[in-house]
C-alpha positions in Angstrom: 11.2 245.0 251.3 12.2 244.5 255.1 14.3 241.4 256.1 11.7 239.7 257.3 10.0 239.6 253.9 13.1 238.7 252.3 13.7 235.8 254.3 10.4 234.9 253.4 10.6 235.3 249.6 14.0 233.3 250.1 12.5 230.2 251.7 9.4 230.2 249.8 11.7 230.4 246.7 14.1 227.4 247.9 11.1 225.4 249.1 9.7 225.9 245.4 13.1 224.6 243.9 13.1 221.7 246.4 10.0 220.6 244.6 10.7 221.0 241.6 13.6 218.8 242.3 11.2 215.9 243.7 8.8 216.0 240.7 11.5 215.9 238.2 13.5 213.1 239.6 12.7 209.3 238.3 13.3 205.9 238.5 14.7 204.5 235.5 14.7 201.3 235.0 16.5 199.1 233.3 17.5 195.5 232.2 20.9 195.1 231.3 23.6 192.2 230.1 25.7 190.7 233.0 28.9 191.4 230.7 28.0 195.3 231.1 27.6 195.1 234.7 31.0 196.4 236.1 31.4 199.2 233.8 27.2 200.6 234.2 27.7 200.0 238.2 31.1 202.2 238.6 29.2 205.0 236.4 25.5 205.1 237.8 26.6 206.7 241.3 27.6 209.6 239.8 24.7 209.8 237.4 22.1 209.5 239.9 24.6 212.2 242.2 24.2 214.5 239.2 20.8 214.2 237.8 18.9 213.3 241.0 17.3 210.6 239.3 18.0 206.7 240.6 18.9 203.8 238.6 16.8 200.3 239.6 18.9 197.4 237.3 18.0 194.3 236.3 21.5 192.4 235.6 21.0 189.2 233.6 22.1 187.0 230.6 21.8 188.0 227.1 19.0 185.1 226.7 17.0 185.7 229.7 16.8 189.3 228.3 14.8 188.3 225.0 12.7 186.1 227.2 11.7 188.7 229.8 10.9 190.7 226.7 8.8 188.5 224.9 7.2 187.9 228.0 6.7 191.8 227.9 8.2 193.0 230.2 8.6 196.7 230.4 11.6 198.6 231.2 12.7 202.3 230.1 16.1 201.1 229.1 17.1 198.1 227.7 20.8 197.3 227.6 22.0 194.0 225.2 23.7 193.0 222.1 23.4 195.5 219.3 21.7 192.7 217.1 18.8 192.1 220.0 18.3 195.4 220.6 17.8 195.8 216.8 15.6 192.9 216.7 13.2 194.5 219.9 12.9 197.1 217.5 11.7 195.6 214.8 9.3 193.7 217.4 8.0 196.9 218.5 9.5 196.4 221.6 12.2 199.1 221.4 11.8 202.4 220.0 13.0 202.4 216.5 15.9 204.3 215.9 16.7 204.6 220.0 19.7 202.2 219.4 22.8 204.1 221.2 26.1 201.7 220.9 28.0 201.8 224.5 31.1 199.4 224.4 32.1 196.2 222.9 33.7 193.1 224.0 35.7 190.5 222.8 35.5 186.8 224.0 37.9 185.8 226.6 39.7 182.8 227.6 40.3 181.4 231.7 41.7 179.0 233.9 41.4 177.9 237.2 43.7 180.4 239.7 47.1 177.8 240.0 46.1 175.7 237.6 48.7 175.0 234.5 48.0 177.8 231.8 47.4 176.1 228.2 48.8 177.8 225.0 45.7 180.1 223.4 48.6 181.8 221.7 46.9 181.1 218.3 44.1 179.2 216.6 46.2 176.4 215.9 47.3 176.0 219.3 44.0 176.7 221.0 42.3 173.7 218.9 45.1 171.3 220.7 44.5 172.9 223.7 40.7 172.3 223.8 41.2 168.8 222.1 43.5 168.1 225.7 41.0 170.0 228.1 38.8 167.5 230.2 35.7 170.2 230.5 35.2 173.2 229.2 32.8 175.8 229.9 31.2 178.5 227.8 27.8 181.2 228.2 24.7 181.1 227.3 25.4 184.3 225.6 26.8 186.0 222.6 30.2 184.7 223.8 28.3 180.8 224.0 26.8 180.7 220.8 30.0 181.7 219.2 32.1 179.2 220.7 29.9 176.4 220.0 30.8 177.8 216.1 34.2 178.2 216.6 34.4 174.6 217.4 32.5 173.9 214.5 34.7 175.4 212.2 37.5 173.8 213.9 36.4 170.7 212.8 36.9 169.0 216.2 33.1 169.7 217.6 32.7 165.6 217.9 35.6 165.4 219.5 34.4 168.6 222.0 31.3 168.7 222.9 30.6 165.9 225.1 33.2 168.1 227.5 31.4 171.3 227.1 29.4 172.3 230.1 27.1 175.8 229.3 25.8 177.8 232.3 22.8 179.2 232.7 21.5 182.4 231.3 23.2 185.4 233.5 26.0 182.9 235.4 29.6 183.7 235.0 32.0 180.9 233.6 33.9 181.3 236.9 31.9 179.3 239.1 32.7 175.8 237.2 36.3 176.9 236.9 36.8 177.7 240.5 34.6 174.8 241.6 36.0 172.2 238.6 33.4 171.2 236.6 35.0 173.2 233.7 39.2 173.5 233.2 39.0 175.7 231.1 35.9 178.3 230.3 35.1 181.3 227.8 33.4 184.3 228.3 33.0 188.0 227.2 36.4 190.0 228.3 34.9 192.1 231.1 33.1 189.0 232.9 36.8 187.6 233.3 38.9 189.5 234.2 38.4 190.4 238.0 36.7 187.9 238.8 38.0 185.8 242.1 39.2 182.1 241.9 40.5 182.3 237.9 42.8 183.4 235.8 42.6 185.4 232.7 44.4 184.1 230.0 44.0 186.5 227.5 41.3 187.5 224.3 40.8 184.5 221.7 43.5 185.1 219.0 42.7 187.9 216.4 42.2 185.8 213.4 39.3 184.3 215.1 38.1 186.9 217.7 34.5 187.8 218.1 33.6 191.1 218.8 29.8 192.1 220.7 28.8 195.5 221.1 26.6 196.3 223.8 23.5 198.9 222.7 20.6 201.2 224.9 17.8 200.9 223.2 14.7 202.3 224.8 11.5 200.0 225.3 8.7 201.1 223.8 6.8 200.9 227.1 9.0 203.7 229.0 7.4 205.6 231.9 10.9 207.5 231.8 12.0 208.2 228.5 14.0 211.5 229.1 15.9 210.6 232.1 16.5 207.0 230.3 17.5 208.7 227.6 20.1 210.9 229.6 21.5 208.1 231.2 22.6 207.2 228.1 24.0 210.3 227.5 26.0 209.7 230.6 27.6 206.0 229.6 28.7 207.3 226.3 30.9 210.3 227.9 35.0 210.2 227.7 34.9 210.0 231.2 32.5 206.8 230.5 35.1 205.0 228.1 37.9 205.3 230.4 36.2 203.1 232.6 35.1 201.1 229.8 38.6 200.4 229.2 39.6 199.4 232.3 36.8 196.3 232.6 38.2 195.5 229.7 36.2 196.5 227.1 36.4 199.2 224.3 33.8 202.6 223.9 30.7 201.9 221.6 
């Protein structure tokens, strides 16, 4: 074979790869929880660097999820408390026995940045302090419903809730506390804690902690079920929980 010919076979060759390439690339896409949304968007670059596929999101709150859903809505991955993505499935919305757990979250506690920080130290001492607070703001979310419990159980929810203000599906509790309609707000962990114009006080005290986890589960109505399915594979990786850690959050 003269060179001519090999530089031939070569191109045609790398011109062959280069479309393989193009056809096996996709878009996955995917609706996701708001409290996931620092640790997914620090890992997708170097998934879609990798794979060659890209990564379209839809970041939102926990119950705008279940209504885009019911709405049906299709996405190849859905990303959401474990309990809702086990409840998809048994909707036929997500692919039974898809569930993939990612990383889990406890609720957190903050404060406007300069403003006084009350004692959350333990249960006892965070009832006075909400008795005291003027406003208080919790999510529409796991983290939401579970306050609005807590407070319950507390035995002060008359007291309370005329002061609570709840944000909107997909809002972060930082934008009453920084703008004052809330003094002091709760939210998942990793929607706290680098967020600009609060400060983190810290998790709820053990004894009455709530813990989410965060599941994949992949909608029945996937156009992309293999690359979905790797990009799972890529957010459950030990590189993956490292960063999980650092948003403040703990691997699947």
């Amino acid at each position: 074979m003269d060179a001519n010919m090999k530089l031939r076979f070569v191109l045609i060759a790398a011109a062959s790869l280069f479309q393989f390439n193009i056809a096996s690339a996709a878009e996955i896409t995917v609706l996701a929880s708001g409290a996931t949304q620092e640790v997914i968007s620090e890992l997708v670059p170097q998934f879609e660097k990798s794979s060659g596929h890209k990564v379209a999101i839809t970041w939102t709150g926990s119950a705008n999820i279940k209504k885009r859903i019911a709405a049906g809505e299709a996405y190849d991955l859905v990303i959401v408390g474990g309990p809702e993505i086990d409840a998809f499935s048994q909707q036929g919305r997500v692919v039974p026995g898809s569930r993939v757990d990612l990383m889990k979250s406890g609720v957190g506690v903050a404060v406007r940045a300069g403003a006084p920080k009350p004692d959350i130290r333990s249960s006892e001492a965070l009832k006075k302090t909400l008795l005291s607070a003027k406003s208080i703001g919790y999510s529409s979310g796991p983290s939401g419903d579970y306050v609005v419990s807590m407070i319950e159980r507390m035995g002060i929810a008359d007291q309370v809730k005329p002061r609570m203000k709840q944000v909107p599906s997909g809002t972060r509790i930082s934008t009453i506390i920084e703008n004052r309609e809330a003094e002091i707000g709760f939210q998942q962990v990793s929607e706290l804690i680098h967020e600009k114009g609060i400060e983190y006080l810290g998790p709820l005290p053990s004894d009455i902690q709530k813990i989410t986890v965060f599941s994949a589960g992949l909608h029945t109505g996937a156009k992309q079920p293999d690359a979905a399915k790797a990009l799972v594979k890529a957010l459950t990786t030990p590189a993956a929980a490292s960063v999980i850690k650092h948003h403040g959050m703990d691997p699947g």
